[in-house]
C-alpha positions in Angstrom: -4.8 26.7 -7.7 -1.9 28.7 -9.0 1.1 26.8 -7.4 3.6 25.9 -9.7 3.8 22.2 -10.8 7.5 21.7 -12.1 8.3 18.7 -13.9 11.2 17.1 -12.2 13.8 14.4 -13.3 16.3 11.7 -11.8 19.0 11.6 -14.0 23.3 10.0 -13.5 24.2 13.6 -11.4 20.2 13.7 -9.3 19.1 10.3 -9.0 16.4 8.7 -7.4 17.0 5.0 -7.1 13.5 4.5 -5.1 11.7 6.2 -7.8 13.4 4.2 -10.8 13.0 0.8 -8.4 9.3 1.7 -7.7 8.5 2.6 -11.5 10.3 -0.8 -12.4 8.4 -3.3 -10.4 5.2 -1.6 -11.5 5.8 -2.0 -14.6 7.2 -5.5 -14.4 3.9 -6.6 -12.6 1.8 -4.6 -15.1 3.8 -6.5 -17.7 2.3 -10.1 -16.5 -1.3 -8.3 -16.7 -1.0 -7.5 -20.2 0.9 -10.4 -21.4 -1.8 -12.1 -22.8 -4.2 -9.4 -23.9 -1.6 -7.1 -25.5 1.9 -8.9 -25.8 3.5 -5.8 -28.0 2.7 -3.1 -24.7 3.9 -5.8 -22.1 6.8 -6.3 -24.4 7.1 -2.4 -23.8 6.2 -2.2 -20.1 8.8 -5.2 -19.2 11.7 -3.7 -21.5 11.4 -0.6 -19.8 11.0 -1.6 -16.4 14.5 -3.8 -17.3 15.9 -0.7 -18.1 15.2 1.4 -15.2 16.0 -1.4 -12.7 19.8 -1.4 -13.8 19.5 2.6 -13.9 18.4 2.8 -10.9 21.1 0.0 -9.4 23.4 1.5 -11.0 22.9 5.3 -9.6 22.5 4.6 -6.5 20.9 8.0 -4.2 17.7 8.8 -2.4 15.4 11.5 -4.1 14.3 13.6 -1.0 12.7 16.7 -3.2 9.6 16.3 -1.4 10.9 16.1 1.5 9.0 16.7 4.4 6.5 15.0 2.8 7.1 11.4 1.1 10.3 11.1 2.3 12.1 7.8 2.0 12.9 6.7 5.4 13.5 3.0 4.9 16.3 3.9 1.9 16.3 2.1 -1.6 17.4 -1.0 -0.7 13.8 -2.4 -0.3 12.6 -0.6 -3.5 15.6 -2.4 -5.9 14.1 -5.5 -4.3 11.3 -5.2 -4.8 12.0 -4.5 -8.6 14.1 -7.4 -9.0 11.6 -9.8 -7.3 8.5 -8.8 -10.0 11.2 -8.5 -12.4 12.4 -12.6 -11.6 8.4 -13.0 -10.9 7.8 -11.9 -15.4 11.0 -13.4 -16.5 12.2 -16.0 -14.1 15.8 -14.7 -15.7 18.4 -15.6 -13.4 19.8 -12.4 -13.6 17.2 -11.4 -11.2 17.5 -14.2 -8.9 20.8 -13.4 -8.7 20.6 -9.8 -7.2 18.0 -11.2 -4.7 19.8 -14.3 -3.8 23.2 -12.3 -3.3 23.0 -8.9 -3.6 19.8 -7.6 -2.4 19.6 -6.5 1.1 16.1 -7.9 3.1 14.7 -7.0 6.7 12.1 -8.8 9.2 9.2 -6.1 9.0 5.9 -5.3 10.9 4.3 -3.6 8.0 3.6 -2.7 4.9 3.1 0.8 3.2 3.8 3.3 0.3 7.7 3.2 1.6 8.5 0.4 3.2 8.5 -2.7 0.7 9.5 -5.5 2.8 6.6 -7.7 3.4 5.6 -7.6 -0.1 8.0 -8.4 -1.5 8.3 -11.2 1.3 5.0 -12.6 0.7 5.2 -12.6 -3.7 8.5 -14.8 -2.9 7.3 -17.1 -0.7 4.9 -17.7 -3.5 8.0 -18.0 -6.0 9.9 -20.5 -3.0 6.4 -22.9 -2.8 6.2 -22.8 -6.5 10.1 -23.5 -7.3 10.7 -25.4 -4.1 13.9 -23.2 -4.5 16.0 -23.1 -1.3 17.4 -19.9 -1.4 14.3 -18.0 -1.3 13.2 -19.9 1.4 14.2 -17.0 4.0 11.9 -15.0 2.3 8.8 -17.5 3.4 10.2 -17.5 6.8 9.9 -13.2 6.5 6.5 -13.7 5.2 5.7 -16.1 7.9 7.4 -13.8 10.9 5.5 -10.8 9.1 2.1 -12.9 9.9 3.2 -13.5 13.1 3.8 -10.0 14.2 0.5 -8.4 12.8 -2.2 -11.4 13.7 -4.0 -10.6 17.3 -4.1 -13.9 18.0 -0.4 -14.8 18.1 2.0 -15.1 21.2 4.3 -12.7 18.6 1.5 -10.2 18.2 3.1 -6.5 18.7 1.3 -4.6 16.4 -1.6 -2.1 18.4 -5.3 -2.1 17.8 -7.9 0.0 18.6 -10.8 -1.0 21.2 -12.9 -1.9 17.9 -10.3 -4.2 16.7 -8.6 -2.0 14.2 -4.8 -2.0 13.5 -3.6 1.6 14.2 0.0 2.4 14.0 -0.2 5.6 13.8 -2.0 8.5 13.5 -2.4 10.5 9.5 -4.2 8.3 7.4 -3.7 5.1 9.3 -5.9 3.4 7.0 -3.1 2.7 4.7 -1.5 0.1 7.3 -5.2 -1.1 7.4 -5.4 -2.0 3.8 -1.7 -3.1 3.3 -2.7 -5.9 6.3 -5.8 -6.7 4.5 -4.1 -6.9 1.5 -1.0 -9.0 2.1 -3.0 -11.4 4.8 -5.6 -12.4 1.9 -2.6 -13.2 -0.5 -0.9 -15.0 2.0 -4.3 -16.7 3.1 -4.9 -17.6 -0.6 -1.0 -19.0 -0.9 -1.2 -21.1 2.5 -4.4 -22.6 1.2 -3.3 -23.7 -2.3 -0.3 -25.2 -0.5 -1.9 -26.9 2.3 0.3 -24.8 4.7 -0.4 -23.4 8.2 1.8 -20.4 9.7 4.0 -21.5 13.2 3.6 -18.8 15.7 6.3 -20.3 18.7 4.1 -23.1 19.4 0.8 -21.9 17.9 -0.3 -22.4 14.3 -3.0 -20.4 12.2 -4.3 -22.0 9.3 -5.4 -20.2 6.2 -8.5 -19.4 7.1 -7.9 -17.1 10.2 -5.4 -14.7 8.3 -8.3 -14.2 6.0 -10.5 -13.7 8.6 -8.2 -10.9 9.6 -7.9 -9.6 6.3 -11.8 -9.4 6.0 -12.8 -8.2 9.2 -10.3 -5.2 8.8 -11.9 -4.3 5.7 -15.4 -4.8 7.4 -14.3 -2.7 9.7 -13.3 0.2 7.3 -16.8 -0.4 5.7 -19.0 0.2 8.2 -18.5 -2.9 11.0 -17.4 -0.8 13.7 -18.0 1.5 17.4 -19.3 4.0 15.5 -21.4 1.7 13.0 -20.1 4.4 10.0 -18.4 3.4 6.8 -14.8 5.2 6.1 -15.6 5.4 2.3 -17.1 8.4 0.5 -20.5 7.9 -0.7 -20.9 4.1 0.4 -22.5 2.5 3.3 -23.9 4.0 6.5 -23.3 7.6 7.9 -20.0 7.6 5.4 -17.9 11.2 5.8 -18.9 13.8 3.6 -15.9 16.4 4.3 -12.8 14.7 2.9 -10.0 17.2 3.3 -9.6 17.4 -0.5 -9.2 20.5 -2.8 -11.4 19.4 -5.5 -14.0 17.9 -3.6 -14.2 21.3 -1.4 -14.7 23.7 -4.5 -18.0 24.4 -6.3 -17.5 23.7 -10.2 -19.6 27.3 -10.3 -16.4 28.5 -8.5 -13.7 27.0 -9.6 -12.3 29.7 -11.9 -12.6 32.8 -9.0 -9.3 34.6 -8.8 -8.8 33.3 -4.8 -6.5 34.6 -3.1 -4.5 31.3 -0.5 -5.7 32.9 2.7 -9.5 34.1 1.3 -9.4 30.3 0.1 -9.3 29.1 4.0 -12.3 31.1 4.3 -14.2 30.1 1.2 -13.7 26.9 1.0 -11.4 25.1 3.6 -12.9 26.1 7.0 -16.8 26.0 5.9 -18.6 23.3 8.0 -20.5 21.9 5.5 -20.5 18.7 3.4 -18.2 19.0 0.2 -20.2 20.5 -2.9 -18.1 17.3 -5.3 -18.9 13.9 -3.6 -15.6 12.1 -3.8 -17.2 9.1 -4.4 -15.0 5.7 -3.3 -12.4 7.5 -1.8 -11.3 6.0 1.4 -10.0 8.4 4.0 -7.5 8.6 6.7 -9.9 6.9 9.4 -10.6 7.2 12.8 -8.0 7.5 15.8 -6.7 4.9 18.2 -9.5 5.0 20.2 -12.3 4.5 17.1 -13.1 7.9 17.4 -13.6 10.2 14.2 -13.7 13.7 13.0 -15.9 14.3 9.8 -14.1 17.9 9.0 -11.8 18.8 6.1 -9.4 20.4 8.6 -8.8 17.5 10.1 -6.9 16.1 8.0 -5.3 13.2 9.7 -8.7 12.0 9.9 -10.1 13.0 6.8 -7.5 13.0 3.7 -7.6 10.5 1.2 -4.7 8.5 -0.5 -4.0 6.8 -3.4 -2.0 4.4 -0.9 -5.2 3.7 1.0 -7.6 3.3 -2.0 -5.0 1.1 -4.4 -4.4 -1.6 -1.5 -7.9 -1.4 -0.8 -8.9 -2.4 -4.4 -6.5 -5.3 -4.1 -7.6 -6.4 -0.9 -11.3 -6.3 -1.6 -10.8 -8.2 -5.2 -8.7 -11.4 -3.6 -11.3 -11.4 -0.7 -14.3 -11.7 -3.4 -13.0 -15.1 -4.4 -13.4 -16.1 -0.6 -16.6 -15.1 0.5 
């Protein structure tokens, strides 16, 4: 692969206030992780994601280098919250209560994903709010709670579209991603409503604890192999699982991975062969089938078969909180 790779900055005169929010709450919530284990890095990570938060607040303007791809279409405003709320979740400094209390700007969402914050950060407050009892986060809870609302199938508020099987699919292009971010958020908010005692209010229906991690668990059964075509969605595990994920290093022999290739003899190599990838990409999950639970195991494909890091790292998330509820 000899496209160039340049190193790019944000800086006062290019910023990139997503990029510094994103980086912040990162390394706020890695900061909590590390407190007790290694309190000189946390130190580092929390001082640092401080640091970027007020850069990034303070230089306000979207980064859209990548643009078409990864483009920020729900703005910064969710990322700086999103920064602030781990930032008041590792510090509880008022500061940061502050900016979400008063300055921050929020939004009733339908889901969650690599851009569009919302119900994350919806769902850590309402933890903060049960915890504090702290009436001006309560419209965060109520968020969380409308967020619940929209995405479980049983609800009178339930707008979100499934496929025949019973999978959430918003859209096509590695749909999997909503996938996980439901599992994900449903079996934190599960967890929460259960410590607490609490049920969700749908209009006149209520759904205890229990059924949103239901929905969290058969989504990721789903992904795993509980589904129309009884295959799993993740490289190397399960039953039948794909074995052309649209993925350059997967696709290339290690015997060939020096040739002097040429883009278009590459199509012919490597991309349009019809066979099962020579590097098993062991774990990754890929974009998933279509709205009607149908699936197309080729690395051309790549709405179907391209893996993300925004489908895997939710995944991991989702799959550790629902081992504690088995």
């Amino acid at each position: 692969m000899k496209t160039p790779r340049t190193v790019l900055q944000i800086n006062e005169t290019e910023p990139g206030t997503e990029i510094a929010a994103e980086t912040s709450a990162a390394m706020a919530a890695s900061s909590i992780v590390f407190r007790y284990v290694d309190p000189p890095y946390a130190r580092r990570l929390l001082n640092k994601a401080k640091s970027l938060f007020y850069f990034g607040k303070k230089n306000k303007g979207t980064f859209d280098g990548e643009c078409p791809f990864y483009c920020s279409f729900s703005g910064y405003n969710d990322e700086l919250l999103w920064a602030a709320s781990w930032l008041y979740t590792a510090t509880q400094d008022q500061k940061f209560r502050k900016f979400i209390t008063e300055e921050a700007v929020s939004a009733v969402v339908d889901e969650f994903n690599w851009d569009l914050k919302y119900a994350g950060i919806q769902v850590l407050l309402s933890d903060t709010f049960l915890q504090s009892n702290d009436e001006a986060l309560k419209i965060f809870k109520d968020h969380a709670d409308s967020y619940i609302c929209s995405v479980l199938p049983q609800s009178p508020y339930f707008k979100v579209p499934k496929t025949p099987g019973g999978l959430i699919h918003l859209r096509d292009g590695a749909n999997l991603q909503y996938v996980t971010g439901v599992s994900f958020l449903f079996s934190i908010y599960g967890d929460l409503l259960q410590r607490h005692n609490l049920k969700v209010k749908c209009d006149n229906q209520e759904f205890d604890a229990s059924t949103i991690l239901n929905f969290a668990k058969q989504q990721m059964d789903y992904i795993l192999g509980a589904n129309p075509l009884g295959r799993s969605y993740m490289v190397g595990f399960g039953n039948n699982p794909p074995t052309q994920a649209h993925h350059r290093g997967a696709s290339i022999p290690l015997s060939e991975a020096n040739l002097d290739i040429n883009c278009g003899m590459s199509f012919a190599r490597w991309f349009n062969k019809n066979s099962p990838n020579p590097n098993e990409l062991t774990g990754a999950i890929l974009g998933g089938p279509d709205k009607q639970d149908q699936f197309s195991d080729l690395r051309w494909t790549s709405i179907y078969t391209e893996p993300c890091t925004y489908v895997n790292s939710l995944a991991v998330a989702g799959l550790a909180k629902l081992t504690c509820h088995k």
